[in-house]
C-alpha positions as CSV (number, residue, x, y, z in Angstrom):
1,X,-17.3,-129.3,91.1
2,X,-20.2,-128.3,93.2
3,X,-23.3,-129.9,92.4
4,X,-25.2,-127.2,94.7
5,X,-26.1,-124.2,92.5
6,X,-25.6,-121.8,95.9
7,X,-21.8,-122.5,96.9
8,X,-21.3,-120.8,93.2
9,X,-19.4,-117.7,94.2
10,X,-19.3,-116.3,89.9
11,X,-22.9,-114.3,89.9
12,X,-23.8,-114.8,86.3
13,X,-23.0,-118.6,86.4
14,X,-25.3,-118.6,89.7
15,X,-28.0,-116.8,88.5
16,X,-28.5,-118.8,85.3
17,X,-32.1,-120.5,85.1
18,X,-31.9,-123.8,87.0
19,X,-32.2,-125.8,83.8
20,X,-29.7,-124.0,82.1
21,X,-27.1,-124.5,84.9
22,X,-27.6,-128.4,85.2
23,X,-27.0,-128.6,81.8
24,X,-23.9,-127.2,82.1
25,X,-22.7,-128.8,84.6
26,X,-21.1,-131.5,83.5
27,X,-19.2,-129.7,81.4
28,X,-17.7,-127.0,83.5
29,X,-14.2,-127.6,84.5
30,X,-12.6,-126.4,87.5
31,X,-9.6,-124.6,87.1
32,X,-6.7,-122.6,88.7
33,X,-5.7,-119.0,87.3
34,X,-2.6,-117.8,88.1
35,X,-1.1,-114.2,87.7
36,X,-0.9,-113.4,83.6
37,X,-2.7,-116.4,82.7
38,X,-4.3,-115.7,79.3
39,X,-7.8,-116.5,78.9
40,X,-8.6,-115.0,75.6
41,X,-5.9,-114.3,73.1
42,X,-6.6,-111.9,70.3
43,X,-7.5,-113.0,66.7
44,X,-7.5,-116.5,67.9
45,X,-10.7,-118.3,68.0
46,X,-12.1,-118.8,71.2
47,X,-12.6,-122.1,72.9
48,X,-13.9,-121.8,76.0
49,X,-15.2,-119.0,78.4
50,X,-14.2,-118.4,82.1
51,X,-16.8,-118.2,84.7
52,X,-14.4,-116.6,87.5
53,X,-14.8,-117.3,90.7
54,X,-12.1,-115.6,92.5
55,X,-9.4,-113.4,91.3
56,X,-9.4,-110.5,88.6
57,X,-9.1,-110.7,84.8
58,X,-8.0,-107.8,82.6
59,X,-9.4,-107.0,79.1
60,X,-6.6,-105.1,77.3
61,X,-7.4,-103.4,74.1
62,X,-3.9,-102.7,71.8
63,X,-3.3,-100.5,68.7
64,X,-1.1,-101.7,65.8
65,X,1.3,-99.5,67.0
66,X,1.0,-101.8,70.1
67,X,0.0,-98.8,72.8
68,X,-2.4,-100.9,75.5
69,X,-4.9,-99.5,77.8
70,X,-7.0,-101.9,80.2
71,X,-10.7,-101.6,78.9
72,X,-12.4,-104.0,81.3
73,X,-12.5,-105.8,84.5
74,X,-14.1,-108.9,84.9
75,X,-14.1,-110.7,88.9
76,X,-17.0,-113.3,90.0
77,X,-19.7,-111.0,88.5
78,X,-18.6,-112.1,85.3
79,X,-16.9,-114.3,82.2
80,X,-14.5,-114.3,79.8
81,X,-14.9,-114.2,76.4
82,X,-18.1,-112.6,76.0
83,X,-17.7,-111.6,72.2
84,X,-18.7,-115.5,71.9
85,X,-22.1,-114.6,73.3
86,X,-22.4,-112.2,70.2
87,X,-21.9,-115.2,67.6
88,X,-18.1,-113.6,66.9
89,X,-15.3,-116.8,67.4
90,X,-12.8,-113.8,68.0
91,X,-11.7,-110.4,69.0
92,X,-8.7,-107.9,68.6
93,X,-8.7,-107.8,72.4
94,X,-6.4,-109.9,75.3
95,X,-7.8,-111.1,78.4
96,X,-5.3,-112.5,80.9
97,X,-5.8,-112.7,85.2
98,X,-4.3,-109.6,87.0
99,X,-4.7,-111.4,90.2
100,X,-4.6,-115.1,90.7
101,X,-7.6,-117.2,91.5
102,X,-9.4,-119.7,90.4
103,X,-12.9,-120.1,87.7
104,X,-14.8,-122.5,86.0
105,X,-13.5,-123.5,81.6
106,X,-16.6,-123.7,80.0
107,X,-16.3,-125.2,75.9
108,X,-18.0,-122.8,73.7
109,X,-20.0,-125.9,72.2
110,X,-21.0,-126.8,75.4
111,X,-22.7,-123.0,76.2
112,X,-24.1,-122.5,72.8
113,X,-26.9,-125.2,72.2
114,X,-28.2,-124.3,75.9
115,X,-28.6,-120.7,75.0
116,X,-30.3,-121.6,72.3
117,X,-32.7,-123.9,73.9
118,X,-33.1,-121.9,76.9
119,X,-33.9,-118.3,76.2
120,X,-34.2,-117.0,79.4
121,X,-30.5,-118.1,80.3
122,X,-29.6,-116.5,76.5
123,X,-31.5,-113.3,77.3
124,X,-29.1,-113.4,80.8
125,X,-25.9,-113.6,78.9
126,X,-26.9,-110.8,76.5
127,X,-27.8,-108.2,79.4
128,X,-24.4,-109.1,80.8
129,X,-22.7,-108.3,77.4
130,X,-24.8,-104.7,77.8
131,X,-23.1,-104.6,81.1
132,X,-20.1,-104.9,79.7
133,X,-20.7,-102.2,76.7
134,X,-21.5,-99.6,79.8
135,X,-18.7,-100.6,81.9
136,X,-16.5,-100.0,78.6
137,X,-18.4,-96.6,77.9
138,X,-17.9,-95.2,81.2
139,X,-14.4,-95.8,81.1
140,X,-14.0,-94.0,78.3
141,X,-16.4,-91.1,79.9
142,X,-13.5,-91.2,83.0
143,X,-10.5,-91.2,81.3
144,X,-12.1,-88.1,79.0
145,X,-13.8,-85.6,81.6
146,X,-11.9,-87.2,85.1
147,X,-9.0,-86.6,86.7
148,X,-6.5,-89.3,87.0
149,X,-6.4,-89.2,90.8
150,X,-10.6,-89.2,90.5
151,X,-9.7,-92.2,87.4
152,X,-7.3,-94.1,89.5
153,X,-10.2,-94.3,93.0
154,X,-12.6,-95.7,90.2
155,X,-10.5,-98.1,89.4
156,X,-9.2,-99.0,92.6
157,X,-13.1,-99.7,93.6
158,X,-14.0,-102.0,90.8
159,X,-10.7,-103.9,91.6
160,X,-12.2,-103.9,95.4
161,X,-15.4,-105.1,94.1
162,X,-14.0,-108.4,92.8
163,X,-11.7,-109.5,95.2
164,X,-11.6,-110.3,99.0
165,X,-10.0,-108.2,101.6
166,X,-8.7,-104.7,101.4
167,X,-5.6,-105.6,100.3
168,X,-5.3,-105.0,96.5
169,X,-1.9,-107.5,94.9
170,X,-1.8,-104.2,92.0
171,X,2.0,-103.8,90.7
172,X,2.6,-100.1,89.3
173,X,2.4,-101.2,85.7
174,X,-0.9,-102.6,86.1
175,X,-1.5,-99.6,87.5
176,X,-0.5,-97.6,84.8
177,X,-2.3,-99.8,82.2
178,X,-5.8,-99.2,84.1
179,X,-5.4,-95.1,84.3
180,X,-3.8,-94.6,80.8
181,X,-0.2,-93.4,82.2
182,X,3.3,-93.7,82.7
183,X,4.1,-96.2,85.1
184,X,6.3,-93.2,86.3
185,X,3.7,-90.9,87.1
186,X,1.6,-94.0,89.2
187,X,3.7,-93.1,92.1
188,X,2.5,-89.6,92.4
189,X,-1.2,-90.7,91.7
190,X,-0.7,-93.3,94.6
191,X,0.5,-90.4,97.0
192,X,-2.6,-88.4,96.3
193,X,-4.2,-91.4,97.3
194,X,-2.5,-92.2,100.7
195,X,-2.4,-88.0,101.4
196,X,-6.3,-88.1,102.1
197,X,-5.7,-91.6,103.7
198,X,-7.6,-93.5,101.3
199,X,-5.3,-96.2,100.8
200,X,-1.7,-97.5,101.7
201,X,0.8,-98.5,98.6
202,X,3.4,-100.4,99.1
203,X,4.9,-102.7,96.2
204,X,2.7,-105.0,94.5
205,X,-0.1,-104.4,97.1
206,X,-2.6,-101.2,97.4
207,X,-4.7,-101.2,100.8
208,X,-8.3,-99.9,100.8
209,X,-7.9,-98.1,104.4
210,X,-11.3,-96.0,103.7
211,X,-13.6,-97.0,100.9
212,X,-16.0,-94.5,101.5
213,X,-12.9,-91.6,100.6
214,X,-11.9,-93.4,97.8
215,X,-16.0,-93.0,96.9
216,X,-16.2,-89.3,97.7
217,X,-12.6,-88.8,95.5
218,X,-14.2,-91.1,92.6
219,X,-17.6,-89.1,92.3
220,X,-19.5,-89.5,89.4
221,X,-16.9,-91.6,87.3
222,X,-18.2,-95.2,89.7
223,X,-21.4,-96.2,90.0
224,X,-23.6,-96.2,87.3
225,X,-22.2,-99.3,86.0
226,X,-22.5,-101.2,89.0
227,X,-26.0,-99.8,89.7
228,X,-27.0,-101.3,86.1
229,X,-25.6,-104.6,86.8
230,X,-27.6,-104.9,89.9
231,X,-30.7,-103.8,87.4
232,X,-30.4,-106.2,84.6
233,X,-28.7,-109.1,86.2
234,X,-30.8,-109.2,89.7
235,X,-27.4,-108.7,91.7
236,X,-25.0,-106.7,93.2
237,X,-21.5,-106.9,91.4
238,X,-19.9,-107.0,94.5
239,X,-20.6,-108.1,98.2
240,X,-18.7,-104.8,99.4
241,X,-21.0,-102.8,100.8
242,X,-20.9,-98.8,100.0
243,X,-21.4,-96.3,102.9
């Protein structure tokens, strides 16, 4: 575990006050996060957050009817868990790692006392919850007034956001579960895509070839998110740079 606050790659874990981050230190486990690893299960009280520091999680809402749709992403600008920053031990909702990497555990009881003793690292945490809420809001604005190829570039840049490299490890049913369709109909989506030579698909990888097409196809439904992060948290969410 680093003991130098600046080799942190996870933003919100690096741009905690300094106090707030030493005491938390000695509690933050390093940890490996393979493909479907699930870091929040639903109903079930939560132990610990994530602080991720490379790799993508998923936050997957379900019906009782068990239909699923993909809600969130959460990369290095980000944790896990973040109904615990609201006081709630639980939610409905399943988190688990689209693409591999690697984070810090941190114990609930371990976070908790320090936010309370340190409000400027508790006032952090809560404008990353508001992130969060407009990250959520917008995708519901996309998948209601957007296109699915427009829906499907949005979500292909918030996946490029939070990983390295242009090359995306995205299987078709993960695909699916992001835009709100058939896995069937990803295929056609994906061709839309490559047509304007946007991206190459192949299977279980999508390469950015052109970020600044996949901007122009996205329009209005990616950005404002991102631009509020970079407000309220004093950071970019991503080191990618937009043309």
């Amino acid at each position: 575990m680093p003991a130098d606050k600046a080799k942190i790659r996870n933003k919100l874990l690096s741009a905690l006050p300094q106090e707030a981050f030493d005491a938390l230190l000695p509690q933050l486990q390093a940890v490996e996060l393979p493909r479907t690893h699930v870091l929040v299960e639903p109903n079930v009280p939560s132990k610990s957050v994530c602080f991720i520091e490379n790799g993508l999680a998923s936050l997957i809402a379900s019906s009782s009817d068990d239909e699923k749709v993909e809600v969130g992403h959460i990369g290095r600008e980000g944790l896990t868990g973040h109904h615990v920053l609201l006081q709630t031990d639980r939610t409905p909702s399943r988190t688990f790692m689209q693409v591999e990497g690697d984070g810090f555990l941190l114990p609930v009881s371990a976070l908790t006392p320090v936010l309370e003793m340190i409000p400027q690292a508790r006032d952090l945490m809560l404008r990353y919850v508001h992130c969060c809420e407009i990250q959520l809001s917008h995708s519901a604005l996309a998948n209601a007034r957007y296109n699915i190829p427009e829906r499907l570039a949005r979500c292909l840049l918030m996946v490029h956001d939070r990983v390295d490299g242009d090359h995306l490890p995205l299987t078709h049913e993960f695909l699916a579960l992001m835009i709100g369709v058939r896995r069937s109909g990803v295929t056609n989506e994906l061709h839309v895509l490559e047509g304007v030579h946007a991206i190459r698909a192949s299977r279980g990888n999508v390469e950015v070839r052109d970020r600044a097409k996949l901007l122009e196809l996205a329009g209005g439904s990616y950005g404002l998110p991102e631009r509020e992060y970079a407000r309220v948290i004093g950071a970019p969410i991503s080191d990618v740079r937009d043309e």
